[in-house]
Kinemage of the C-alpha trace (Angstrom):
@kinemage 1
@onewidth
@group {chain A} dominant
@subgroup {mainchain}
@vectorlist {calphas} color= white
{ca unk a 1} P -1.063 10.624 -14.000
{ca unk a 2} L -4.639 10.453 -14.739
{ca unk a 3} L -7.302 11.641 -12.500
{ca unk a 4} L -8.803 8.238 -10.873
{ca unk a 5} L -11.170 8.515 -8.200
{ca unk a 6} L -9.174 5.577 -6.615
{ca unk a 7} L -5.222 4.722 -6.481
{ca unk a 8} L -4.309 1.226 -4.493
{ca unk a 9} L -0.769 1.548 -4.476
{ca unk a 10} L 1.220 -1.830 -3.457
{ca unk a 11} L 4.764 -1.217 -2.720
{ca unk a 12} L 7.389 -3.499 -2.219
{ca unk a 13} L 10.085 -5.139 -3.732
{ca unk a 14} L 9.038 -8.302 -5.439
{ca unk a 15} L 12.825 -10.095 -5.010
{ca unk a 16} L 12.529 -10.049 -1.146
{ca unk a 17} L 10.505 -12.165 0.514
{ca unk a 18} L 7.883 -10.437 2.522
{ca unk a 19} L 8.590 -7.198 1.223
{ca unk a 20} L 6.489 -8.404 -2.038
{ca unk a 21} L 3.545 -8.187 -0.204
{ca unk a 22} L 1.879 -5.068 -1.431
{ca unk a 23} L 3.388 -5.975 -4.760
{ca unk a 24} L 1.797 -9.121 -5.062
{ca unk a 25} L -1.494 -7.755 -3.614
{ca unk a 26} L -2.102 -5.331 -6.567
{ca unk a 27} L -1.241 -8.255 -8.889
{ca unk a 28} L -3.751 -10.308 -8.021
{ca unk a 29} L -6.186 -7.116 -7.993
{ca unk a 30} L -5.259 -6.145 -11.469
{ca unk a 31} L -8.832 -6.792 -13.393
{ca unk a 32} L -11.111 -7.266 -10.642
{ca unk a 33} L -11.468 -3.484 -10.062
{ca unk a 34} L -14.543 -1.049 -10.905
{ca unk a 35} L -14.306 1.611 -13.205
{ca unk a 36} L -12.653 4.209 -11.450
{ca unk a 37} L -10.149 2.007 -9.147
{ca unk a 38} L -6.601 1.994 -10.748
{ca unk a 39} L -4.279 -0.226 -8.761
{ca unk a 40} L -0.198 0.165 -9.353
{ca unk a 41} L 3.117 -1.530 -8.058
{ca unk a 42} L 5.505 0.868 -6.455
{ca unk a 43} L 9.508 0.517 -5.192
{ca unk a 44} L 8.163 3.620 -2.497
{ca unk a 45} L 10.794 6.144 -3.308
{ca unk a 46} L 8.819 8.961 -1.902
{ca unk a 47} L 9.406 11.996 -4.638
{ca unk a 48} L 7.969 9.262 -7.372
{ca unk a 49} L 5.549 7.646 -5.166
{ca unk a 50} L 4.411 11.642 -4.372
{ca unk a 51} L 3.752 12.086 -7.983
{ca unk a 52} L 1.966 9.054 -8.322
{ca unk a 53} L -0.776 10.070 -6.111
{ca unk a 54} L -1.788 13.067 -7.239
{ca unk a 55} L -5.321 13.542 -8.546
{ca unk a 56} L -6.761 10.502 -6.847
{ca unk a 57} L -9.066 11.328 -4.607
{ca unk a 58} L -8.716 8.076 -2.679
{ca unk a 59} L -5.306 6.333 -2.135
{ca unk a 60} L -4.540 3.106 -0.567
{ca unk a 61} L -1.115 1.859 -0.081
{ca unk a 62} L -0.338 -1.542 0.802
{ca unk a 63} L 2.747 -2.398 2.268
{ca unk a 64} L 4.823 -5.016 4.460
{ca unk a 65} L 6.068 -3.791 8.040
{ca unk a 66} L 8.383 -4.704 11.076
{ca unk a 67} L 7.438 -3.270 13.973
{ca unk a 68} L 7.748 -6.785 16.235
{ca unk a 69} L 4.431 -7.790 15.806
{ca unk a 70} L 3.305 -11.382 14.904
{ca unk a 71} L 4.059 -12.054 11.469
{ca unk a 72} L 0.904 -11.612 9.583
{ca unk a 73} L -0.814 -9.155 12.073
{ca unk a 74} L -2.909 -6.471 9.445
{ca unk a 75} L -2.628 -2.818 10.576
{ca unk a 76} L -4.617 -0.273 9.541
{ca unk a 77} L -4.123 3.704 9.247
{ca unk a 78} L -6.118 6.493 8.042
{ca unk a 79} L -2.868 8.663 6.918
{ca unk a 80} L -5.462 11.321 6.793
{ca unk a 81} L -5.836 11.847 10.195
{ca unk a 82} L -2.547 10.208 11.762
{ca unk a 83} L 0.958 9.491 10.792
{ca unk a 84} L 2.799 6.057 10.736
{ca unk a 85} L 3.612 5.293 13.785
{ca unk a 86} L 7.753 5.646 14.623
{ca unk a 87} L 8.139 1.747 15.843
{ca unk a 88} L 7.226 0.537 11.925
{ca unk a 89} L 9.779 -0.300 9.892
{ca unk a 90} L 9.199 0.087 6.369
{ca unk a 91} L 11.488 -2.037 4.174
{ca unk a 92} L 12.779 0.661 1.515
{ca unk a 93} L 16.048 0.742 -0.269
{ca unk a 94} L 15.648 4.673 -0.110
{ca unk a 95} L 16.870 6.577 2.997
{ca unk a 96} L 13.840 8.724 2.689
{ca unk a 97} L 10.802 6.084 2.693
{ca unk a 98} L 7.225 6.136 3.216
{ca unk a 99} L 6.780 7.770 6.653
{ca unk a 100} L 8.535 10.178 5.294
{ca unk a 101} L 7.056 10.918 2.294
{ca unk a 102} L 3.358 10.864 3.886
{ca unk a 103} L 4.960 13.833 6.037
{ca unk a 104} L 6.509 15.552 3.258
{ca unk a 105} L 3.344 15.647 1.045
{ca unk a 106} L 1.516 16.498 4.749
{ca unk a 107} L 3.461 19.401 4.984
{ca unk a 108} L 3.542 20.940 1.410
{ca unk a 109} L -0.830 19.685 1.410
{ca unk a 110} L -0.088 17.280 -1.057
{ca unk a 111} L -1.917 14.727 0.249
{ca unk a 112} L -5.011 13.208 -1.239
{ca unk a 113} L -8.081 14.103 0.396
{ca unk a 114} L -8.109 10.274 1.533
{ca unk a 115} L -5.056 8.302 2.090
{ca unk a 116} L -5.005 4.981 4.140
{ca unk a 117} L -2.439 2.818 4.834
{ca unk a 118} L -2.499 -1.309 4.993
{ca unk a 119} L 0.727 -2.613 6.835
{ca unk a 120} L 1.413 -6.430 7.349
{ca unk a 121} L 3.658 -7.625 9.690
{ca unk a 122} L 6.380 -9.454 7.667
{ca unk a 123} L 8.552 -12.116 8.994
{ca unk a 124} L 11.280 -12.646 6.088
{ca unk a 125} L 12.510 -9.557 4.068
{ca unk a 126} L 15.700 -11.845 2.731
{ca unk a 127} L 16.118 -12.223 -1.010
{ca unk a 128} L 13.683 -14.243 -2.140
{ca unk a 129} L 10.438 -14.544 -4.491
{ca unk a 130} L 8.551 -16.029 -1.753
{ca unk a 131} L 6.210 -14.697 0.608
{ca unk a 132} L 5.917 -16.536 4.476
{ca unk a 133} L 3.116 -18.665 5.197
{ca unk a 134} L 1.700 -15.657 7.311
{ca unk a 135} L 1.492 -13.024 5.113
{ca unk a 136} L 0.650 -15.810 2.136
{ca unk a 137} L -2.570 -16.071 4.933
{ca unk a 138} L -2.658 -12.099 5.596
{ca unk a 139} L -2.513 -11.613 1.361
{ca unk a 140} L -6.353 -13.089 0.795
{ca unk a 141} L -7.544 -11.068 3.951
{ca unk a 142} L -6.030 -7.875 2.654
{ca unk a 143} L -7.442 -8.910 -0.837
{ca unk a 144} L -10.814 -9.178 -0.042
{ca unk a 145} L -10.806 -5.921 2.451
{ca unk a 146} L -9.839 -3.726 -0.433
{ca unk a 147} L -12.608 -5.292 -2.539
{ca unk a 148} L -15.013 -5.047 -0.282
{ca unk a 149} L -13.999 -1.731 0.890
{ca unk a 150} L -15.125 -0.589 -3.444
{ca unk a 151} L -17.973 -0.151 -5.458
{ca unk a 152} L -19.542 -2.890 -7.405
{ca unk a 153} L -17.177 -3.828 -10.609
{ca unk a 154} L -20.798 -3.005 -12.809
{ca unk a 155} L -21.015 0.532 -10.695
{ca unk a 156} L -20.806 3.473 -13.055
{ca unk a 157} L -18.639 4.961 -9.972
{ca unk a 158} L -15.538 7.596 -11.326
């Protein structure tokens, strides 16, 4: 990978249901980013999704959760500081997920020197290309935190 100052990472699995989400989040980011801000789509099979990271100096992954929660409900982690917490269910067809690979690259001080974590509460992870009406609702909040949350799409920022 390139060195980026910025990686938004959206994993998911865009065939089911709510577990799009993060998918569909860097989709709709793609070309509204500054210079500087790469944003990728991502099954989360940790040894890939490990590689992926490296050389950013920010990352932010994006990704749909059950933890029994509202549907919809954003939650936000500074991966930096804290791991996932246990109750969050991560919707991965790997039996090593996300939890575990934030631990993994913890351990061996692979993480980047910033790593944050979106989760939204999902409600349907059935096949599907569709998202719920809450996380439809939860998308355009998430979208506009992560632009917010960057420089100006003019800024010289890398």
């Amino acid at each position: 990978m390139t060195t980026t100052h910025t990686l938004i990472i959206g994993i998911g699995n865009r065939y089911r249901g709510d577990d799009a989400f993060g998918c569909l989040v860097v989709a709709e980011l793609s070309g509204r980013l500054p210079s500087g801000v790469q944003c990728i789509e991502h099954d989360g099979e940790p040894a890939a999704l490990m590689d992926c990271w490296q050389g950013a100096q920010k990352v932010v992954l994006i990704d749909a959760v059950s933890s029994g929660a509202q549907a919809g409900k954003i939650f936000h982690f500074d991966l930096a500081q804290q791991s996932l917490p246990e109750q969050f269910s991560l919707y991965s067809t790997h039996a090593f997920g996300v939890p575990q690979a934030i631990e993994l690259a913890r351990a061996l001080k692979k993480l980047p020197p910033e790593i944050a974590f979106i989760g939204v509460e999902g409600a349907c992870f059935d096949a599907g290309e569709t998202l719920s009406t809450p996380l439809l609702k939860a998308k355009e909040a998430v979208i506009t935190e992560v632009l917010n949350s960057l420089p100006p799409k003019n800024s010289s920022h890398a």
